[in-house]
py3Dmol code that shows the C-alpha trace and the ligand (Angstrom):
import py3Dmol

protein = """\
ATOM      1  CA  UNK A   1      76.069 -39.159-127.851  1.00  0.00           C
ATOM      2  CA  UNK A   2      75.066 -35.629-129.400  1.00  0.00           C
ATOM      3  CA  UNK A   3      73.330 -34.928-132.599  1.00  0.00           C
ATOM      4  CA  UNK A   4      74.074 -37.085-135.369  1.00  0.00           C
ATOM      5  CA  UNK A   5      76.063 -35.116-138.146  1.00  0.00           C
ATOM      6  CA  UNK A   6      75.601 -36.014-142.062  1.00  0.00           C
ATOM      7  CA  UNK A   7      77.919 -35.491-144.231  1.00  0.00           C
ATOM      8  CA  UNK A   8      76.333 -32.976-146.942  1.00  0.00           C
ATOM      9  CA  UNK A   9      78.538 -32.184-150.281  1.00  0.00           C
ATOM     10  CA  UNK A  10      81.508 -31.509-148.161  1.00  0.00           C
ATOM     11  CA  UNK A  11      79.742 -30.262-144.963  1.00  0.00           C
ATOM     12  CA  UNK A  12      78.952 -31.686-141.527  1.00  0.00           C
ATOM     13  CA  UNK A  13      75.493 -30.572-140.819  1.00  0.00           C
ATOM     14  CA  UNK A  14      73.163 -31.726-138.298  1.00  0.00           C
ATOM     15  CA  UNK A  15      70.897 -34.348-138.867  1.00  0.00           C
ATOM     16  CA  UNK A  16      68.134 -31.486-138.453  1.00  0.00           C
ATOM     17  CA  UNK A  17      69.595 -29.237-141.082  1.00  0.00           C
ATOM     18  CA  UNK A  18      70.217 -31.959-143.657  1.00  0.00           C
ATOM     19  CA  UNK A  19      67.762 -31.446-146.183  1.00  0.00           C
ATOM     20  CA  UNK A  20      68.507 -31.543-150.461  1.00  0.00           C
ATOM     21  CA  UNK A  21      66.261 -29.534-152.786  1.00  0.00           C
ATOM     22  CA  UNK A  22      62.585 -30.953-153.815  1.00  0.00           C
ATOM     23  CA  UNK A  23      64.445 -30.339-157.310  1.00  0.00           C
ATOM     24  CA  UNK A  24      67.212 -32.839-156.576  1.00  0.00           C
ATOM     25  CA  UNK A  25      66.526 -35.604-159.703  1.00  0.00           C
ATOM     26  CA  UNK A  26      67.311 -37.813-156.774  1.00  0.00           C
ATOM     27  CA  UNK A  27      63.791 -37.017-155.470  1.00  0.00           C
ATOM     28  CA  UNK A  28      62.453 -36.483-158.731  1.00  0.00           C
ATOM     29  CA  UNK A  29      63.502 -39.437-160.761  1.00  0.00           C
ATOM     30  CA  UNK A  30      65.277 -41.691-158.753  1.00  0.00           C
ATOM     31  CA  UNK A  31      68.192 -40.911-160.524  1.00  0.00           C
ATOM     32  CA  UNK A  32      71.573 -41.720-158.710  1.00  0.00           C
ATOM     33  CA  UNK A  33      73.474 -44.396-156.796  1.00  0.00           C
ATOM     34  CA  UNK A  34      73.957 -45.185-153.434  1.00  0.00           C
ATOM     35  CA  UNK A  35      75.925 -47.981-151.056  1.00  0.00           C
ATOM     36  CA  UNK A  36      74.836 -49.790-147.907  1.00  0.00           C
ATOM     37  CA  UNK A  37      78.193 -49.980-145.777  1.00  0.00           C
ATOM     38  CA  UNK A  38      79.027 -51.815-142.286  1.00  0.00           C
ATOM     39  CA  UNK A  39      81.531 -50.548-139.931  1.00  0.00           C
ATOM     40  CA  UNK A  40      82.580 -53.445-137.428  1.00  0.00           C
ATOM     41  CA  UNK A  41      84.142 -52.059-134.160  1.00  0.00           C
ATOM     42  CA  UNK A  42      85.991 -49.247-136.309  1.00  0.00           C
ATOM     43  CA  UNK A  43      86.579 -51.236-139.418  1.00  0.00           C
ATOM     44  CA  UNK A  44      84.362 -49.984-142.354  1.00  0.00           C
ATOM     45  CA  UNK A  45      84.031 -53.539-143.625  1.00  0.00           C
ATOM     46  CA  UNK A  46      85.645 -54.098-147.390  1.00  0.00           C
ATOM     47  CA  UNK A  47      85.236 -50.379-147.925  1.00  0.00           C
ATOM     48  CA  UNK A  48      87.449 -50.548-151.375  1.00  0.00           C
ATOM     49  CA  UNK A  49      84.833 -53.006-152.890  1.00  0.00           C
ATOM     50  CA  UNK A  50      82.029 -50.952-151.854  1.00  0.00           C
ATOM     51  CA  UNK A  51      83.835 -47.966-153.549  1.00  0.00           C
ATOM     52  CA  UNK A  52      84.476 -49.751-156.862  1.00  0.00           C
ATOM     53  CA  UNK A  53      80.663 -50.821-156.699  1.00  0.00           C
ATOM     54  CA  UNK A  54      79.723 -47.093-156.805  1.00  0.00           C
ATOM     55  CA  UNK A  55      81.850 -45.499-158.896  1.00  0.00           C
ATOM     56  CA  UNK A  56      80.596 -48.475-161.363  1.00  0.00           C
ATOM     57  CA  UNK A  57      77.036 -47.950-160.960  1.00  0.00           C
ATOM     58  CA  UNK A  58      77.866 -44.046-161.370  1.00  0.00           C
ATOM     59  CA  UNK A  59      80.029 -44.386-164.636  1.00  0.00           C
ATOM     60  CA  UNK A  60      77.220 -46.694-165.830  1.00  0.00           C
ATOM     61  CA  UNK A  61      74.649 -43.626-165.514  1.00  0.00           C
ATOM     62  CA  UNK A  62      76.909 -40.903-166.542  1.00  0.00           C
ATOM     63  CA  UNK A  63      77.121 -39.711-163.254  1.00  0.00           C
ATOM     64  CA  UNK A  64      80.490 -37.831-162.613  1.00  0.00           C
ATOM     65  CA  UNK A  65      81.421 -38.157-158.927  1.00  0.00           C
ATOM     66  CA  UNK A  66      82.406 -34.939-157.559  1.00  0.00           C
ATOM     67  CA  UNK A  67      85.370 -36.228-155.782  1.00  0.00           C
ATOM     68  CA  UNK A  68      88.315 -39.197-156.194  1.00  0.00           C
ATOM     69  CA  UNK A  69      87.877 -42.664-154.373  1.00  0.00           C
ATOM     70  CA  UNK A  70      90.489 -41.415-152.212  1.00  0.00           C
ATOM     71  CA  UNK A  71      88.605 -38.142-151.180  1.00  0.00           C
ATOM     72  CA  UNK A  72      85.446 -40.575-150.733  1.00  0.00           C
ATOM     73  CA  UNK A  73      86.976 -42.532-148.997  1.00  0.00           C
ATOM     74  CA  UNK A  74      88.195 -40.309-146.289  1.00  0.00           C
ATOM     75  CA  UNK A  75      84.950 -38.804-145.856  1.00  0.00           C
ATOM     76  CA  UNK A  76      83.289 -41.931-145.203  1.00  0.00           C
ATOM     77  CA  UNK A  77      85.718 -42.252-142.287  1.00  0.00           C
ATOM     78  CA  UNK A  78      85.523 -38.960-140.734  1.00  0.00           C
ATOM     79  CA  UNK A  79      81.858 -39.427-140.720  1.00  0.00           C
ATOM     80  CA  UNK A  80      82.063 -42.455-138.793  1.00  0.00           C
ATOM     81  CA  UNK A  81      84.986 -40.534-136.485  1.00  0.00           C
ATOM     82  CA  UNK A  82      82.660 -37.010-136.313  1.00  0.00           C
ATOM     83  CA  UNK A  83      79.632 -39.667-135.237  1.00  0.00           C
ATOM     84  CA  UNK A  84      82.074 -40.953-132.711  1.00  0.00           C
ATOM     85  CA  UNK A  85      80.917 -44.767-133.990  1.00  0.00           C
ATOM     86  CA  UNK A  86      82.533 -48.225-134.210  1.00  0.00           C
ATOM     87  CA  UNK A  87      79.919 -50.184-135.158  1.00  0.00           C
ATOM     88  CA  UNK A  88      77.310 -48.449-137.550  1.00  0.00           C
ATOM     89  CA  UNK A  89      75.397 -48.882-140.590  1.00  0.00           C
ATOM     90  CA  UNK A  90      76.510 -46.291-143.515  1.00  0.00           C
ATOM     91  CA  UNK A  91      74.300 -44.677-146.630  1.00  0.00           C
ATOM     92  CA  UNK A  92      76.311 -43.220-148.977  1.00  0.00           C
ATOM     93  CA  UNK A  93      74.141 -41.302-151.863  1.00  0.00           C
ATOM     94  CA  UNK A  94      75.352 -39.647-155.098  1.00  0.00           C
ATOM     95  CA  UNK A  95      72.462 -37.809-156.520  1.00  0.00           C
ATOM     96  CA  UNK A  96      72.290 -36.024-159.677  1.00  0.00           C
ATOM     97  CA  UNK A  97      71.610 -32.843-157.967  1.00  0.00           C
ATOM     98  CA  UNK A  98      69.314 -29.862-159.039  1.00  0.00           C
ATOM     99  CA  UNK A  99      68.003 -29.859-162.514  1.00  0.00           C
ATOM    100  CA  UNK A 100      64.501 -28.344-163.356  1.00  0.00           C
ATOM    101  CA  UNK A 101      61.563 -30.384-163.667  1.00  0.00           C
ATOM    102  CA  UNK A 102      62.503 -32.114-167.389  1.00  0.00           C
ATOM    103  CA  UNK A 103      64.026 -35.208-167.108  1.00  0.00           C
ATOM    104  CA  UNK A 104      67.157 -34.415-168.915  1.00  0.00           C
ATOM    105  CA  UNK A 105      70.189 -34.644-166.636  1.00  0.00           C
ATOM    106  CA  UNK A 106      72.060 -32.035-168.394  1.00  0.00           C
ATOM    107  CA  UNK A 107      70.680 -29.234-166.517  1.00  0.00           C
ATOM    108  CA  UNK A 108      71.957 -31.082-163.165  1.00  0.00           C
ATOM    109  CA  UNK A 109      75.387 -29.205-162.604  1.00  0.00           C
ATOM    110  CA  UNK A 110      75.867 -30.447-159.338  1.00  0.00           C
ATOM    111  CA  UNK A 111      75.817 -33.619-157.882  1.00  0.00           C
ATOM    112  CA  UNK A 112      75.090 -34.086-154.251  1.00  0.00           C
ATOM    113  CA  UNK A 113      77.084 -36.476-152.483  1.00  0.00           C
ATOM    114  CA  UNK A 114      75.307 -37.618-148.720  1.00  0.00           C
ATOM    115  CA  UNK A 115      77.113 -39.813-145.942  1.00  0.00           C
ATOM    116  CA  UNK A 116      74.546 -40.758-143.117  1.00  0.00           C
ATOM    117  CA  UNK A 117      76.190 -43.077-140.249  1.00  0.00           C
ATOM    118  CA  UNK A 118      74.313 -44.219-137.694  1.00  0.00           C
ATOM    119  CA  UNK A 119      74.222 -47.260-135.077  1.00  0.00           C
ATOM    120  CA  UNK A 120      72.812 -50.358-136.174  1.00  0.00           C
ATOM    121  CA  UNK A 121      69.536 -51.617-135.105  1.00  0.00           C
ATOM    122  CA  UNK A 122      70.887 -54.846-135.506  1.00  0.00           C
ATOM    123  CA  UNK A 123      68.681 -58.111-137.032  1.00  0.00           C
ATOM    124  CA  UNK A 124      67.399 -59.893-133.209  1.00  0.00           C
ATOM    125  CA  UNK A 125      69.409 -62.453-132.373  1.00  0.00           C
ATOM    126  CA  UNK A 126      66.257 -64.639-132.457  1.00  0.00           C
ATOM    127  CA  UNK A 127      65.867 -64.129-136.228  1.00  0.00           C
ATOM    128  CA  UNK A 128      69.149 -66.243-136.862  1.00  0.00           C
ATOM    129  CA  UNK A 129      67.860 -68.645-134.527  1.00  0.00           C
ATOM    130  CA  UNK A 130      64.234 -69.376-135.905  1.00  0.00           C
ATOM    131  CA  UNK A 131      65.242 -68.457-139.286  1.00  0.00           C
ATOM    132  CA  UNK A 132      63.720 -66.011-142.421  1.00  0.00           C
ATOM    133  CA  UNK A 133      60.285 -67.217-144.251  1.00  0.00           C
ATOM    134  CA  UNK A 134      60.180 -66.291-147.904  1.00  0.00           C
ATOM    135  CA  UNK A 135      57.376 -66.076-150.284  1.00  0.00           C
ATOM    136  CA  UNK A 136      58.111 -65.898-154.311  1.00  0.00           C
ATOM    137  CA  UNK A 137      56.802 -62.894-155.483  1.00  0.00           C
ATOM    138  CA  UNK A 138      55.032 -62.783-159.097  1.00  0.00           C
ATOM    139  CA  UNK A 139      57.191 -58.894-160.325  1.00  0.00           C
ATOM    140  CA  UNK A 140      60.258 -60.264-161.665  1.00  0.00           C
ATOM    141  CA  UNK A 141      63.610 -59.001-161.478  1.00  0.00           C
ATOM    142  CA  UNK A 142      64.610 -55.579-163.412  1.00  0.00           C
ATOM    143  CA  UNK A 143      65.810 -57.028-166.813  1.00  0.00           C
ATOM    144  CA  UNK A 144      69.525 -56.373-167.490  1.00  0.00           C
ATOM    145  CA  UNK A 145      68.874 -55.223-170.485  1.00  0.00           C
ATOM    146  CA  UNK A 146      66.250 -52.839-169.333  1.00  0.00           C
ATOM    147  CA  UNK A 147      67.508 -51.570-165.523  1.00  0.00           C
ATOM    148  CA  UNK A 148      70.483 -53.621-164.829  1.00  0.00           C
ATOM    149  CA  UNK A 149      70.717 -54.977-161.325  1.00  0.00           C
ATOM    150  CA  UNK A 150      74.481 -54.347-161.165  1.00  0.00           C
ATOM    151  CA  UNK A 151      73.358 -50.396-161.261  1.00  0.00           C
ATOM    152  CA  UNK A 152      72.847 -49.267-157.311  1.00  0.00           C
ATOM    153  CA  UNK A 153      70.710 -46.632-157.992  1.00  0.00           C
ATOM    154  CA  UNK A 154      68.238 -44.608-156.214  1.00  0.00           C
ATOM    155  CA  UNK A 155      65.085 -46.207-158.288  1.00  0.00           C
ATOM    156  CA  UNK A 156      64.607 -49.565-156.292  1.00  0.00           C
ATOM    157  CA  UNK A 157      60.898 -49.405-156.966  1.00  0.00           C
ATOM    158  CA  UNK A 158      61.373 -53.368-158.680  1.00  0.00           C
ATOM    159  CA  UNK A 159      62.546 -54.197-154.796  1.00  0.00           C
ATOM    160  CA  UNK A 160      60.081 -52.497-152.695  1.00  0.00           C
ATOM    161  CA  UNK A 161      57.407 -53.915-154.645  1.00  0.00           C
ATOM    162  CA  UNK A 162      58.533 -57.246-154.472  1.00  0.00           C
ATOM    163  CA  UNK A 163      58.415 -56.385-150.151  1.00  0.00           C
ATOM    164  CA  UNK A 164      55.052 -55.063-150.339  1.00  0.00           C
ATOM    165  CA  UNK A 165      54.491 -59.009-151.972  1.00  0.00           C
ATOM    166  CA  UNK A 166      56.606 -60.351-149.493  1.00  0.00           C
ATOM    167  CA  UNK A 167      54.512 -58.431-146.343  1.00  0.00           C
ATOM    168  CA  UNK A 168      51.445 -59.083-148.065  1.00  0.00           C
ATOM    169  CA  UNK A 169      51.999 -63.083-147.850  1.00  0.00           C
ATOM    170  CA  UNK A 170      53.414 -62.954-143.906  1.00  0.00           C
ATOM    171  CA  UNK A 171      57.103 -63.553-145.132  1.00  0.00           C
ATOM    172  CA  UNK A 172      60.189 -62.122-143.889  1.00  0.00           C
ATOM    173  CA  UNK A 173      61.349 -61.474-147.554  1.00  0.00           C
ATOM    174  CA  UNK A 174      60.422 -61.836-150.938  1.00  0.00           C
ATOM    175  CA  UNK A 175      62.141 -64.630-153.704  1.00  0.00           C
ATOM    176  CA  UNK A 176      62.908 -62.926-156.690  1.00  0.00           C
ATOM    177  CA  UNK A 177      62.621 -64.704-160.242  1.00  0.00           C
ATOM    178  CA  UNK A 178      63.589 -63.678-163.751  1.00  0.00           C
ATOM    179  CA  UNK A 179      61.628 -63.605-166.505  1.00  0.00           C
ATOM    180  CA  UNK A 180      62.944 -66.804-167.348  1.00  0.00           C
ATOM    181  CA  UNK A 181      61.600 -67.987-163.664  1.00  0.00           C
ATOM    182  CA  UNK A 182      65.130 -68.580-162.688  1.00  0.00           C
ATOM    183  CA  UNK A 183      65.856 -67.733-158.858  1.00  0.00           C
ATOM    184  CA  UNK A 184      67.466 -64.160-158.803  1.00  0.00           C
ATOM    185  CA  UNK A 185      67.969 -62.663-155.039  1.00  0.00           C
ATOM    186  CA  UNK A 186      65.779 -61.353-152.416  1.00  0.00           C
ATOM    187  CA  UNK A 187      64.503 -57.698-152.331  1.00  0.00           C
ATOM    188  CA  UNK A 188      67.666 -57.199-150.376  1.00  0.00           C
ATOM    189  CA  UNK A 189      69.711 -60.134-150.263  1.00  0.00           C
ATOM    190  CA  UNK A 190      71.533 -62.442-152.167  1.00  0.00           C
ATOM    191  CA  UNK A 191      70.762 -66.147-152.549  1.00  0.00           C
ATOM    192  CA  UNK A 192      72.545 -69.203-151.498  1.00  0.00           C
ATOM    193  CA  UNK A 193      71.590 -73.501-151.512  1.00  0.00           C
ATOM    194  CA  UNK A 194      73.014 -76.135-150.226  1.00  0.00           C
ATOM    195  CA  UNK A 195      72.252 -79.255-152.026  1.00  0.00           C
ATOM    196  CA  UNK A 196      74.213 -82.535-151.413  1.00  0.00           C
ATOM    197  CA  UNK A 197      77.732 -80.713-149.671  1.00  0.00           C
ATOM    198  CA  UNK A 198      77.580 -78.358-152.708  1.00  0.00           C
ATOM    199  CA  UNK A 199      76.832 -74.487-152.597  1.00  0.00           C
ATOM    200  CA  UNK A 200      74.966 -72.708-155.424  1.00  0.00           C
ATOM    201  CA  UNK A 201      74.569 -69.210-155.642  1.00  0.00           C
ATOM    202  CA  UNK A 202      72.893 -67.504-159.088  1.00  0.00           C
ATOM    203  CA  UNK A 203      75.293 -65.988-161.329  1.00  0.00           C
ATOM    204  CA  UNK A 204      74.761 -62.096-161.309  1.00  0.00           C
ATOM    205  CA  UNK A 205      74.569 -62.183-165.103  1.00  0.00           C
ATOM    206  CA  UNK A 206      70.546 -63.795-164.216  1.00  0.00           C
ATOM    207  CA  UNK A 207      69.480 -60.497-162.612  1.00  0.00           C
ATOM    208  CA  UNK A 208      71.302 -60.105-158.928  1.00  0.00           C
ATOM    209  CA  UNK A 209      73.129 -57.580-158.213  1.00  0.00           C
ATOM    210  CA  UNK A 210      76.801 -58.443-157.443  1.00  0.00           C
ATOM    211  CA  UNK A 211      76.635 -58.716-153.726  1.00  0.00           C
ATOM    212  CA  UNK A 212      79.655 -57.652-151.463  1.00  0.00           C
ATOM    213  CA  UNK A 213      78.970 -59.787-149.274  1.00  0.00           C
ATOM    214  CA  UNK A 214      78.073 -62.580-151.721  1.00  0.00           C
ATOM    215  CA  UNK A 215      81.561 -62.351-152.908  1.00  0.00           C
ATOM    216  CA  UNK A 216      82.824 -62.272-149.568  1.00  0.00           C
ATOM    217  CA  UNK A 217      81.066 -65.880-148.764  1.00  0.00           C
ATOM    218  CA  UNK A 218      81.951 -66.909-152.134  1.00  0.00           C
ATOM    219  CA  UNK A 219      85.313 -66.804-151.126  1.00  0.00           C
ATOM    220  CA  UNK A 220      85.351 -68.271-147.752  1.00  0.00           C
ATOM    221  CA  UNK A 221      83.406 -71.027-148.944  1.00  0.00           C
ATOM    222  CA  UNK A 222      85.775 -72.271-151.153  1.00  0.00           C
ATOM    223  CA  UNK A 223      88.792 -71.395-148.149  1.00  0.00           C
ATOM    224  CA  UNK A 224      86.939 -73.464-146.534  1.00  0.00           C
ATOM    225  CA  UNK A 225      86.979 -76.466-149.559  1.00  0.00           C
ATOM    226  CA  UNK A 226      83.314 -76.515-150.023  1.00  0.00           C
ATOM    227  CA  UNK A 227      82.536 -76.851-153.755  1.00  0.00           C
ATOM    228  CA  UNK A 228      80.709 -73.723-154.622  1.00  0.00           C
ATOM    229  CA  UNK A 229      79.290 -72.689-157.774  1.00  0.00           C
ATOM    230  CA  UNK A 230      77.706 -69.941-159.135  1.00  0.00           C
ATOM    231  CA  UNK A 231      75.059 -71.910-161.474  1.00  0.00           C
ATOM    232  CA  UNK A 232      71.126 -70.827-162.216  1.00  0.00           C
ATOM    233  CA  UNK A 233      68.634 -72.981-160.188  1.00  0.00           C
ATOM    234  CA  UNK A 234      64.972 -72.782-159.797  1.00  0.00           C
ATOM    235  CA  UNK A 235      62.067 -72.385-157.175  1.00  0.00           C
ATOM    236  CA  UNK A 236      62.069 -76.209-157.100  1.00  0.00           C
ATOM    237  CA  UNK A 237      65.448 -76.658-156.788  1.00  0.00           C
ATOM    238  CA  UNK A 238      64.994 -74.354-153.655  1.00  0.00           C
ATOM    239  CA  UNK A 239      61.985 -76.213-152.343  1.00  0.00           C
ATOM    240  CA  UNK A 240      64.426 -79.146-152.313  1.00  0.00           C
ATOM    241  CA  UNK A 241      67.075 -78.021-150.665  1.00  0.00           C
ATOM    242  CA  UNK A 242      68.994 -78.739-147.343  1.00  0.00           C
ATOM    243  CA  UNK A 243      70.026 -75.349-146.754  1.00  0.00           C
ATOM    244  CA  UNK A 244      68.883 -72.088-148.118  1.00  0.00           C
ATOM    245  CA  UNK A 245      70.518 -68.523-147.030  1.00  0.00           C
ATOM    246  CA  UNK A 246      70.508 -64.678-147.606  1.00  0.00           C
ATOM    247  CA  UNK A 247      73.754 -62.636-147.890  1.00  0.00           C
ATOM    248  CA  UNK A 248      73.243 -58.994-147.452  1.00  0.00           C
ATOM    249  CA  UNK A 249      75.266 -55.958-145.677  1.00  0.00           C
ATOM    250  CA  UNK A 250      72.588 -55.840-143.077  1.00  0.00           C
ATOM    251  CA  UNK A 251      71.716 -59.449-142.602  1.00  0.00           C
ATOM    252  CA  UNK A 252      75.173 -60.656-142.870  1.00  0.00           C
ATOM    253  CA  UNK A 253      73.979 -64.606-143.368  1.00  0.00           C
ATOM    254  CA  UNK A 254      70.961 -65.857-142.671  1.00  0.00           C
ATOM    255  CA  UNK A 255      68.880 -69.086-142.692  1.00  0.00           C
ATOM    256  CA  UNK A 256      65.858 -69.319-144.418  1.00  0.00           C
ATOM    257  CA  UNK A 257      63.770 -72.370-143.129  1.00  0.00           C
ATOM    258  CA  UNK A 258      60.415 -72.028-145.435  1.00  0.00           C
ATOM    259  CA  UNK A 259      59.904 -71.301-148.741  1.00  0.00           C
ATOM    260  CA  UNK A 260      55.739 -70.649-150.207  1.00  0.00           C
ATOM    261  CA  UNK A 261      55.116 -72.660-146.868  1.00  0.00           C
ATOM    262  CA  UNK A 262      57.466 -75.633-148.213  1.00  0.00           C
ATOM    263  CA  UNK A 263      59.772 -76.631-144.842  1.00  0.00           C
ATOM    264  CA  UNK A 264      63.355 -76.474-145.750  1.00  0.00           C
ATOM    265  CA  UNK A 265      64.285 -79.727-144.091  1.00  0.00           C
ATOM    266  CA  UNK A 266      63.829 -79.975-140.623  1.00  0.00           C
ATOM    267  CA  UNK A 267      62.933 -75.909-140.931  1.00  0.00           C
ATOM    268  CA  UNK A 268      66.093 -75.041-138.838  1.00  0.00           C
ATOM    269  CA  UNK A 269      68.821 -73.228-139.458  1.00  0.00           C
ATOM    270  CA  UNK A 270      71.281 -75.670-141.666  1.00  0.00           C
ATOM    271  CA  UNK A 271      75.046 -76.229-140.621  1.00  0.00           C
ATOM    272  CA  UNK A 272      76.780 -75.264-143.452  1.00  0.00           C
ATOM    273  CA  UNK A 273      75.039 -71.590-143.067  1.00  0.00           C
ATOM    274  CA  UNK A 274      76.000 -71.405-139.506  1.00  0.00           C
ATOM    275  CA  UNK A 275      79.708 -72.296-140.143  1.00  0.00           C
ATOM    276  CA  UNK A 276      79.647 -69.839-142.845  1.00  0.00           C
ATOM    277  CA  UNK A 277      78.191 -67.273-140.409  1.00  0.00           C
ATOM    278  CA  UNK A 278      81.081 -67.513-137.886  1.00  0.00           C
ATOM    279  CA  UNK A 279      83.310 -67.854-140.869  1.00  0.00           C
ATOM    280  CA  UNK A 280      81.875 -64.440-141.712  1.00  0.00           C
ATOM    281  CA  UNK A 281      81.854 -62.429-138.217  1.00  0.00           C
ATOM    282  CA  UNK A 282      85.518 -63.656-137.976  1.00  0.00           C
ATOM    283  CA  UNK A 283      86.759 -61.249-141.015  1.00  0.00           C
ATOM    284  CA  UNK A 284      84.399 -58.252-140.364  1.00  0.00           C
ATOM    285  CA  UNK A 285      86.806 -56.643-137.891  1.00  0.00           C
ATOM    286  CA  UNK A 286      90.020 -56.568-140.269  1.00  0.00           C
ATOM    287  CA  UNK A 287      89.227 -56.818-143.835  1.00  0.00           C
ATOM    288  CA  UNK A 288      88.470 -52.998-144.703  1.00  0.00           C
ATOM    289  CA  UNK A 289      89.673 -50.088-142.939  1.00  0.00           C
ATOM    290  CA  UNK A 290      90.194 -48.870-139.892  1.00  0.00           C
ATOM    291  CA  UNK A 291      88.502 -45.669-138.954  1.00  0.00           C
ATOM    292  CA  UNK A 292      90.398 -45.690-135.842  1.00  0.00           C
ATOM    293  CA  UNK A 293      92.802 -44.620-133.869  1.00  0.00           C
ATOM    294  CA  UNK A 294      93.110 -40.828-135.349  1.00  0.00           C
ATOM    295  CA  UNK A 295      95.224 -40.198-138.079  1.00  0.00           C
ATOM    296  CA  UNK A 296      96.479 -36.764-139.287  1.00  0.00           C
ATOM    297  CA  UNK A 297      94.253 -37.175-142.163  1.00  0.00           C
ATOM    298  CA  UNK A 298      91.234 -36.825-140.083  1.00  0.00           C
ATOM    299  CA  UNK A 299      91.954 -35.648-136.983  1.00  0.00           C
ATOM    300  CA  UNK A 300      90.883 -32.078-137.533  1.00  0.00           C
ATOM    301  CA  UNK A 301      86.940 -33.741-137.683  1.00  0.00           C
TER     302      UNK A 301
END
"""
ligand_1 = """\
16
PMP
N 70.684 -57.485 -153.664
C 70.121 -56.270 -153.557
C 69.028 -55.896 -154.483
C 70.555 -55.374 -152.565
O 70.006 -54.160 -152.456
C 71.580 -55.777 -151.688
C 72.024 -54.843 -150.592
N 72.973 -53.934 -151.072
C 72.145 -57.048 -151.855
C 71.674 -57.875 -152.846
C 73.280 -57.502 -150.991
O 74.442 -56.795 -151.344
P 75.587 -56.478 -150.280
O 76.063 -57.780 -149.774
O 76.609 -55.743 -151.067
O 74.960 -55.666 -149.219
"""
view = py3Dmol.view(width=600, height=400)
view.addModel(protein, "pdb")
view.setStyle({"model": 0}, {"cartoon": {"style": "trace"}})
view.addModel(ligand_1, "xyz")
view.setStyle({"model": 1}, {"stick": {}})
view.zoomTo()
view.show()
């Protein structure tokens, strides 16, 4: 394959040539949304949800979206055609654009929309095998009331300092509490347990942000008739556990065998995740949309 192109406000550039302004408030301040997306073999995986997600978090900030879910929507696809991918990661960031150096997003006329695709460096095979370690990390979760999760935006500062924790104690990823010291998510991920045949996740309301692919294994959990509830539950209750696993665009499902050095069980993967994983790769190829073959739409890429 050639260059990789990035969509720039309307634009295929090259990957070389894709730079935004140092005045961008995105650089500045953090201030904008973005998505994580997964395209499986052509099939940008539950693309309308990930849309919805960020026109929310936009609306939430005041951020006008230059364009209409549908013309979104067809640019993430010819960006995945004009990459020439079918299975690929995509970053899809809304900035504010160029304002001057005050915060005040008035001056920002101009919001910059950016699609990058590119080919997934995949998680190693042997990481679903052995399992994640996690270590609970003492920043808690962005209030809701102060930086909601349910906001995608640019300023994930609360996560990467939780990762710094999480690197800092040897773990694979950090666990995320509230300032109640209620379980929240990873730094990344969602949160799952398995306790007695029953699935708990935490309800978003806590301080995780709505997961698409939470919601995804939400609902094929309870296809599959396993009682799942979203209900708060605490560092103990994960201790304690048979199963513990992360939902997450890039890690799909996956097991988490220790917890602060705690085994979880046996400190294999559980069998409820791995059902739940096949479960999982089963839909990835057909619930979304397809990005091929060529339509007339975008066959002038
Ligand atoms: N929580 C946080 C903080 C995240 O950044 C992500 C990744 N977007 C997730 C959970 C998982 O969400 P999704 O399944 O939509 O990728």
């Amino acid at each position: 394959m050639g260059s990789q192109w990035i969509f720039l406000s309307g634009e295929f550039v090259r990957k070389e040539d894709a730079v935004v302004s140092v005045y961008d408030h995105g650089f500045l301040y953090g201030d904008g949304v973005f998505e994580g997306i997964r395209v499986y073999s052509g099939n940008v995986f539950k693309l309308d949800a990930h849309l919805k997600r960020l026109y929310e978090s936009a609306r939430s900030i005041k951020l006008e979206i230059p364009y209409s879910k549908e013309d979104m929507e067809e640019a993430i696809v010819n960006t995945v055609r004009k990459n020439q991918l079918d299975n690929a990661y995509i970053r899809v960031v809304v900035s504010r654009g160029v304002g001057n150096l005050g915060l005040d997003p008035t001056h920002c006329n101009n919001p910059r929309v950016i699609i990058i695709a590119e080919a997934l460096a995949l998680f190693p095979k042997e990481l679903y095998e052995r399992g994640l370690r996690l270590a609970s990390v003492s920043s808690r979760r962005n209030r809701p009331d102060v930086l909601s999760p349910q906001i995608k935006s640019l300023n994930y500062l609360n996560n990467i300092l939780v990762k710094l924790e999480a690197n800092q104690a040897n773990a694979d990823e950090a666990l995320m509490l509230n300032d109640q010291g209620y379980v929240t998510e990873g730094s990344a991920d969602n949160i799952f347990i398995v306790k007695n045949e029953t699935i708990y996740t935490p309800p978003v309301y806590l301080g995780a942000l709505e997961g698409i692919t939470r919601n995804a294994i939400i609902d094929l959990a309870k296809e599959y008739g396993y009682d799942m509830r979203q209900e708060p539950f605490t560092r103990h209750d994960v201790y304690v556990a048979d199963e513990v696993f992360l939902t997450g665009t890039a890690a799909e499902v996956i097991a988490v065998v220790e917890v602060d050095g705690r085994k979880i069980q046996d400190g294999t993967p559980g069998k409820v995740t791995k059902h739940l994983l096949s479960a999982f790769r089963n839909i990835v190829k057909t619930d979304g949309v397809q990005c091929y073959p060529v339509t007339k739409s975008n066959a002038e890429v």
